[in-house]
C-alpha positions as a Markdown table, in Angstrom:
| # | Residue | x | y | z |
|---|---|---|---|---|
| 1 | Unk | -33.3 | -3.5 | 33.5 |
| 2 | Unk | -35.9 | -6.6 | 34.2 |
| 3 | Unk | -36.0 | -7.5 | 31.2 |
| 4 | Unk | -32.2 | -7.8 | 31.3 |
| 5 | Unk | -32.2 | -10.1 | 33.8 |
| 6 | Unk | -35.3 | -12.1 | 32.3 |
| 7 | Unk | -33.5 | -12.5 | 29.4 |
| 8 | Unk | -30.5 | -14.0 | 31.4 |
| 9 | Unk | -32.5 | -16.4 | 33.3 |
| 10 | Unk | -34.1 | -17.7 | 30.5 |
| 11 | Unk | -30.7 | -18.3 | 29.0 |
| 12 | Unk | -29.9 | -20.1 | 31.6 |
| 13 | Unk | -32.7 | -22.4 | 31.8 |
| 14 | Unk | -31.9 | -22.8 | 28.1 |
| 15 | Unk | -28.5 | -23.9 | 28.8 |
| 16 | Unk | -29.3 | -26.4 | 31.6 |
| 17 | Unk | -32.3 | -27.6 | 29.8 |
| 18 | Unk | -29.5 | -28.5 | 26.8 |
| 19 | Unk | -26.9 | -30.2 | 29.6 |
| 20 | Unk | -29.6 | -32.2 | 31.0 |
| 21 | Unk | -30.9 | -33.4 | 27.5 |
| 22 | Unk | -26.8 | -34.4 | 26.7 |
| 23 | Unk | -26.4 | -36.1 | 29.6 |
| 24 | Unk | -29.3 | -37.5 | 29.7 |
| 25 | Unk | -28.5 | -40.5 | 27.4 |
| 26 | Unk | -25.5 | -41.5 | 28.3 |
| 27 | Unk | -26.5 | -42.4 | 31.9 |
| 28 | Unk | -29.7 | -44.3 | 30.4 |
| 29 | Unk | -27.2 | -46.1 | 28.5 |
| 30 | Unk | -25.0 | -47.0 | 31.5 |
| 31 | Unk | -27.8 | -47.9 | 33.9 |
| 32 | Unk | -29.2 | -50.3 | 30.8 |
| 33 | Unk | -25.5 | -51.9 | 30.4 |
| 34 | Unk | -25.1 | -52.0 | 34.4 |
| 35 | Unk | -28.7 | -53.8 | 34.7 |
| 36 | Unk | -27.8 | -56.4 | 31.7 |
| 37 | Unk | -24.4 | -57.1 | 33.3 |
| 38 | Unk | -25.9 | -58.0 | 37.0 |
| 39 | Unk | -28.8 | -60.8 | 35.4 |
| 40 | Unk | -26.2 | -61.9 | 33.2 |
| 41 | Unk | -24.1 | -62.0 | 36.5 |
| 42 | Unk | -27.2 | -64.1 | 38.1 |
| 43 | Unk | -27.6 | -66.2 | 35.2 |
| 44 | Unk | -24.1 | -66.8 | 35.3 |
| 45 | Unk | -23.8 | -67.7 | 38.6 |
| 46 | Unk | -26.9 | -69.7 | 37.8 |
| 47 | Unk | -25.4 | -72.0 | 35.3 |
| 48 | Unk | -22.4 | -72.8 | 37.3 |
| 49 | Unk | -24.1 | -74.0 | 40.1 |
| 50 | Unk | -26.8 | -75.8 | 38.4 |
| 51 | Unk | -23.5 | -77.8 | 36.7 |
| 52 | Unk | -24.0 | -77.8 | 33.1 |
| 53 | Unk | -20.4 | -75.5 | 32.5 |
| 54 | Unk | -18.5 | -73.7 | 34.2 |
| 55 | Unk | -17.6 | -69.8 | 33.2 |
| 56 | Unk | -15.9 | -68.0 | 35.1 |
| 57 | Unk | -17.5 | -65.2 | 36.6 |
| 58 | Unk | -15.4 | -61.9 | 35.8 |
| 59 | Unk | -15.3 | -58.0 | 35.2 |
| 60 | Unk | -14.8 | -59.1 | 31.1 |
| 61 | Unk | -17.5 | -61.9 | 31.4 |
| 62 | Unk | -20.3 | -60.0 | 33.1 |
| 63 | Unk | -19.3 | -56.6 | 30.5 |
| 64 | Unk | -19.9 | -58.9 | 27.5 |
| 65 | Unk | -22.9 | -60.0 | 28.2 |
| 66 | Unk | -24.0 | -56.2 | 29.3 |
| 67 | Unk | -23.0 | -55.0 | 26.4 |
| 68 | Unk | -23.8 | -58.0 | 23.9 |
| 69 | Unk | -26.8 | -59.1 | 25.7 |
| 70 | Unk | -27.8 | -62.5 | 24.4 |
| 71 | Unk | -25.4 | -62.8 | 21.8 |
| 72 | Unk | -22.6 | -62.0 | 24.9 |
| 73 | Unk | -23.7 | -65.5 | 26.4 |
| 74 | Unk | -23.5 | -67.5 | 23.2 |
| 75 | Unk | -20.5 | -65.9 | 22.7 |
| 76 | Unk | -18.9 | -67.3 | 26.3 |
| 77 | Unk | -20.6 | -70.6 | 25.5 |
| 78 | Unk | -19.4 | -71.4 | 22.5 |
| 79 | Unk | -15.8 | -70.1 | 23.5 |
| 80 | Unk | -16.4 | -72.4 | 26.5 |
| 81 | Unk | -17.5 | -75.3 | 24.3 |
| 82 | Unk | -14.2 | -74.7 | 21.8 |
| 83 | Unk | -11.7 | -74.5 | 24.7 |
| 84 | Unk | -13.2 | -77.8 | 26.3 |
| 85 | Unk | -13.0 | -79.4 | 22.6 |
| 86 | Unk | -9.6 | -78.0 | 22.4 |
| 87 | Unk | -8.5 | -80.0 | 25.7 |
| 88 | Unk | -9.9 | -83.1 | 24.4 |
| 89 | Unk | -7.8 | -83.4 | 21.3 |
């Protein structure tokens, strides 16, 4: 009989051991994304108050650049740059 019920907790540390290595990645992921998107937020914020263009600050905008990371702000500044070259034709 103990060794009934040492077998079942060790299945159950098994199977939350297993749970917490699944979720596990996917909230490193998110926090990584969710700390990218607030500096790009700051350095967005950054760049329209210094005055050199202005990009809006907005739930796509600040997902772009937490998901793209660098590439996500040349992205916005070069689609900034075509729309302002658009306007001037």
């Amino acid at each position: 009989m103990d060794y009934n019920i040492g077998i079942i907790y060790l299945g159950v540390i098994c199977i939350i051991l297993i749970i917490c290595k699944v979720f596990i990645k996917p909230i490193k992921v998110l926090i990584k994304i969710l700390a990218k998107s607030i500096i790009g937020g700051i350095f967005l914020y950054i760049v329209n108050h210094i005055g050199i263009m202005q990009i809006g600050i907005n739930l796509f905008t600040i997902l772009s650049i937490g998901i793209l990371g660098i590439p996500g702000v040349v992205m916005l500044v070069a689609t900034r740059v075509c729309l302002n070259h658009v306007k001037m034709i």
